[in-house]
C-alpha angles and dihedrals in degrees: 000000000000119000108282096220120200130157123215095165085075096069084064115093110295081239090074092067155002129244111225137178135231126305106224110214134190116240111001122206133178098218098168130019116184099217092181090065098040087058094042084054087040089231111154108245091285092182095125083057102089102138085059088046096047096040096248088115116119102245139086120290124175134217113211129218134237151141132215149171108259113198088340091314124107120229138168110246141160144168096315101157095025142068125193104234091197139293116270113219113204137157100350082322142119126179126168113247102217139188119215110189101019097125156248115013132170079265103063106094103216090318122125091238087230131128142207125247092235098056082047103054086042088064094043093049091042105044089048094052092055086044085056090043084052103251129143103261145144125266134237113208098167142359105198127184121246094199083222114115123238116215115214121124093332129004110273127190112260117258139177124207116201105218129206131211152147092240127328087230102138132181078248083064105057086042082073104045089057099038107034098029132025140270099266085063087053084051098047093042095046086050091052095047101050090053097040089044105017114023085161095082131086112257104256103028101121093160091055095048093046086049086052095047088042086052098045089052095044094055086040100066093037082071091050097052086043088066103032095249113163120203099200105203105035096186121170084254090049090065112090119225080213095061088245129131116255134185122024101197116139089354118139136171116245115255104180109026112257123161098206092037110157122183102164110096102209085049089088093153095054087241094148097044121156092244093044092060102100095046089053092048085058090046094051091044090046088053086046090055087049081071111047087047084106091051093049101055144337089240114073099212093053084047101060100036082055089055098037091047076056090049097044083075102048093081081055090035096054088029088060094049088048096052095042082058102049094045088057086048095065101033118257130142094198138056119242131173095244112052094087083064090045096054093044089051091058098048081048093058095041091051092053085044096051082226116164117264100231098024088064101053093041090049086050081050098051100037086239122129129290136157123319100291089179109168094003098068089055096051083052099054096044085048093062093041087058086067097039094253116141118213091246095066098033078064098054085059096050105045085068090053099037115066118226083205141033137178086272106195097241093061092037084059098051089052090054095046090043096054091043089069090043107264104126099168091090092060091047083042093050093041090051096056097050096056091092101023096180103048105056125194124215098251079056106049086096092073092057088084141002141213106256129262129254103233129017098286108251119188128204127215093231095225 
């Protein structure tokens, strides 16, 4: 079948977007098509169908509205490099189709709307990793060359990614809807979202439903932490209603553990760290409870004790995602009070080791060697031995938690180099491969580590 396009965001207050046009381009070309996701959506093979896939096809697209703190500073925003194509709806399902890089909107803010084929191909590489590793994310179906050229530091060839998820509703969006509108549009928009995320819930319940977005995030960015994924630029519009991961700008997986590691080039103060995550998550969720105070009562004071009462719980909910994790990760059935103090001792130990992230869980999975555990390894093993588990088949377990393989930034960079110059067959090689990160096949075994890198790895977020 075709896509089958409706759009449910329009019924929402005319305020809340901006219709657009097409974006006429010069030499469309479909240079990767994601047929795993087109069969999951049960969409026919639409590759010759680049005008759709770069946004120059005649029809309505929407850009949709929205605010954020930005590095703790609040800023109106907006699409202003993407355009919603439609919502397809499939099997008791709806996701937003969405162009990035398709080109000028009302939102852009004096930019040309346009995108590079490397931040492109980055996206379509990362988001389809933590789809293979099993967390909420965004998908990538295209990116498809516009044949028009983008002007940053240097020129770099046009390109359009087609985004999939399940809605593009951000904190940043409700932001907008309290501080630029009026209550009456939080309302409108809440209600919108809960039935459209979350139908479950009783109509009205915002504190349920904050207490549901503020789950889904926590747990969220426990699996982050649990593979060492770094965002990168954690603004309020950057935080899903949905509980996926969205924008993979200058986002990179840790190599080497390190527990202030920072890859994005414009995040100076460290703000975004890997080991400030979780701290971030509970200060967007705090700035997304600032917005539904005027759902919750009409006195403000009731209002915010009844959300705060919510937000005391996110440090235990994301602590007990972690832990679980964790406790997946190395291998043990059971709960026991020490094996918090356990984990953190072995990323203790492979911080002050300079051990690879990834390479250190898989290698406790396999029995093969790693760093120096000493006394660790011993606790470990004597830990298993108190519930009656033998390593062997604490192994077997974690080998289905633990990736063998992960989008390691040095293979990531070559991609993008590669498909720069026009070689698009590393990015489809490297997808391919993560799409199953724990089972790795030969052809494959080269992914599971990389020369290093000449200088410290610094991403860049491609606007």
């Amino acid at each position: 079948m075709s896509f089958n396009f409706e759009t449910t965001y329009t019924t929402l207050p005319a305020s809340f977007y901006r219709e657009i046009g097409p974006n006429r381009v010069k030499e469309p070309c479909m240079l990767l098509w994601n047929e795993r996701l087109a069969q999951q959506l049960n969409v026919d093979d639409e590759r010759e169908n680049v005008d759709l896939f770069t946004g120059s096809q005649q029809r309505d697209y929407i850009a949709q509205a929205y605010a954020g703190h930005q590095f703790g500073h609040f800023t109106m925003l907006g699409d202003g490099r993407a355009m919603l194509i439609g919502e397809h709806a499939y099997q008791q399902h709806r996701v937003d189709i969405q162009l990035k890089g398709s080109g000028r909107t009302h939102y852009s803010r004096g930019g040309d709307g346009r995108a590079g084929i490397g931040p492109m191909v980055r996206e379509y590489i990362i988001s389809e990793a933590m789809h293979g590793l099993g967390i909420p994310t965004t998908r990538s179906l295209a990116v498809t060359a516009t044949g028009l050229p983008v002007y940053r530091e240097e020129v770099q060839q046009g390109a359009v990614l087609t985004r999939v998820a399940a809605s593009h509703l951000r904190v940043g969006t409700f932001q907008y809807a309290r501080h630029m509108l009026d209550e009456n549009a939080v309302r409108d928009l809440a209600d919108y979202a809960m039935a459209r995320h979350y139908p479950s819930l009783e109509q009205g319940n915002y504190i349920d439903f904050f207490r549901v977005v503020m789950n889904r995030q926590a747990q969220l960015i426990a699996q982050w932490q649990l593979v060492g994924f770094v965002h990168g630029v954690m603004n309020t519009d950057n935080m899903t209603i949905s509980g996926e991961t969205i924008d993979y700008g200058p986002c990179a997986f840790l190599d080497v553990f390190q527990s202030n590691q920072v890859f994005s080039s414009i995040d100076q103060q460290g703000r975004y760290r890997y080991s400030q995550q979780p701290a971030i998550g509970g200060w967007n969720l705090t700035r997304f409870a600032e917005t539904m105070l005027p759902l919750i009562d009409d006195n403000e004071e009731v209002a915010i004790a009844s959300l705060e009462e919510v937000l005391k719980s996110y440090p235990r909910v994301f602590g007990d995602a972690w832990l679980a994790g964790m406790r997946d990760k190395l291998g043990f059935a059971t709960a026991r009070p020490e094996d918090k103090s356990l984990a953190e001792q072995l990323l203790t130990l492979m911080e002050a080791q300079q051990a690879d992230f990834t390479t250190t869980f898989r290698a406790l999975s396999e029995g093969t060697a790693i760093k120096d555990l000493g006394e660790w390894k011993k606790q470990w093993t004597a830990r298993l031995e108190q519930e009656g588990t033998t390593v062997e088949e604490a192994q077997q377990r974690m080998q289905r938690v633990n990736p063998a393989i992960i989008a390691r930034n040095y293979y990531v960079e070559a991609a993008i180099q590669d498909a720069e110059a026009g070689n698009m067959e590393t990015a489809k090689v490297l997808v391919e491969a993560l799409q199953n990160p724990y089972i790795v096949r030969e052809e494959h075994a080269y992914l599971r580590t990389s020369p290093a890198m000449a200088k410290p790895y610094v991403t860049y977020c491609g606007t």
